[in-house]
N, C-alpha and C positions, 0 to 999 in steps of 0.2 A: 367442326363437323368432320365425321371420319367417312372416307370413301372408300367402294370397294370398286368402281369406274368414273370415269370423269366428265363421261354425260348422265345428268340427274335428273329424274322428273322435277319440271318447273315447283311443281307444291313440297317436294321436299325440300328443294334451296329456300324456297321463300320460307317456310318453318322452320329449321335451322338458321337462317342468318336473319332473317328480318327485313330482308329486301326483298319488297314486292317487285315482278318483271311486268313492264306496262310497255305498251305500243311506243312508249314515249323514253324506256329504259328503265334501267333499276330503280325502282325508288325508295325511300326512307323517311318518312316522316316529309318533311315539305320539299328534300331534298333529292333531285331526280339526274342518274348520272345515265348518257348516252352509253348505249351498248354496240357493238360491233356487228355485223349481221353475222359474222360468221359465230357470234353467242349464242343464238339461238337455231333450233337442229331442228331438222325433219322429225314428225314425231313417229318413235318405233310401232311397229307392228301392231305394236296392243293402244295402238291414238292416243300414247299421251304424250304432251308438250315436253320436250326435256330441253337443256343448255348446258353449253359446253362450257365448263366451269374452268377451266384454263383463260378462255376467254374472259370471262366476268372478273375471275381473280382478278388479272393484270387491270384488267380500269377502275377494279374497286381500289385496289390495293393490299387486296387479300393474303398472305400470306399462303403459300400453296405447298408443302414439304409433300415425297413420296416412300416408299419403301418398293423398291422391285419386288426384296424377295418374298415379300407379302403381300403382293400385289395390295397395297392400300396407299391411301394421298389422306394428309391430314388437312382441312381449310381451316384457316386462322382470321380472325376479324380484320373487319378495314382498317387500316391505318392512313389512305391517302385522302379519302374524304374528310376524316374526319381529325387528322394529322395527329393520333396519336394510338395505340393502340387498346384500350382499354376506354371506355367511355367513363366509366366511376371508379373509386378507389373503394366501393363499398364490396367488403368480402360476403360471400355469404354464409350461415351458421356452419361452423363446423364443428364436432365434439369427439375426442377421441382420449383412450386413455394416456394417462401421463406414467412417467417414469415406473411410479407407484403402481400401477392399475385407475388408479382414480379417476372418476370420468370427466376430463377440462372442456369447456366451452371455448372458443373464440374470441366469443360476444365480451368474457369477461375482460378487456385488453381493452376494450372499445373507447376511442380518443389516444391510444398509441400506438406507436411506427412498428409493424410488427413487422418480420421477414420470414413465411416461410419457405422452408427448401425441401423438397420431394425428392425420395430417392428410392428406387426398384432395383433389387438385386438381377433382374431378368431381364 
C-alpha cells in the first residue's frame, strides 16, 4: 500500500490490506489483533473514520518504509501474525518479452524455483 499521509480513511486500509478495523481490533479471517486507542483518530472534517497507520503497522507487523523527499511511506504485509511474510508462494501471471521480443509467460515455469530480480534505472 503506497501512502501519501499516515492517517488513512479506515475503508481504504481495510481494501488494501484486508484487515477489517472492528470494535474488537483488526481482524482477518477468524483472526482478530487488539489495536492501541491511539490507532484509531478523530474523524477529519469531512466525518470519515481514519487510523493511524504507524500504529496498526507496529502490532500487525507491517512493515512501514518512508521517503521524506517524497513525502510517501510504502506499507508492506504482516509478518507478525502471520510469522512470515508472504502468505502463498503463488506468483501471479506475468508476461513480458524475452531477450528476443518474444512474448514469455511465467505460468510456463510452473512447478519450478524461479527468482525474479527487478531493477529500475530511476
Amino acid at each position: 500500500m503506497i501512502l501519501e499521509r499516515l492517517d488513512v480513511p479506515v475503508a481504504d486500509f481495510e481494501r488494501a490490506t484486508g484487515w477489517a478495523v472492528k470494535p474488537q481490533g483488526a481482524c482477518k479471517d477468524t483472526v482478530c489483533v487488539p489495536l492501541p486507542d491511539r490507532a484509531r483518530l478523530d474523524p477529519a472534517p469531512d466525518d470519515v473514520p481514519r487510523i493511524d497507520v504507524e500504529a496498526v503497522a507496529e502490532r500487525l507487523g507491517m512493515p512501514l518504509v518512508g521517503d521524506d523527499a517524497s513525502g510517501l511511506w510504502g506499507l508492506g504485509p504482516e509478518t507478525a501474525v502471520s510469522g512470515r511474510a508472504l502468505t502463498t508462494a503463488v506468483a501471479p501471471e506475468l508476461g513480458l518479452p524475452d531477450f528476443d521480443g518474444n512474448p514469455f509467460r511465467l505460468s510456463t515455469l510452473l512447478g519450478q524455483k524461479v527468482l525474479l530480480v527487478a531493477w529500475a534505472s530511476w
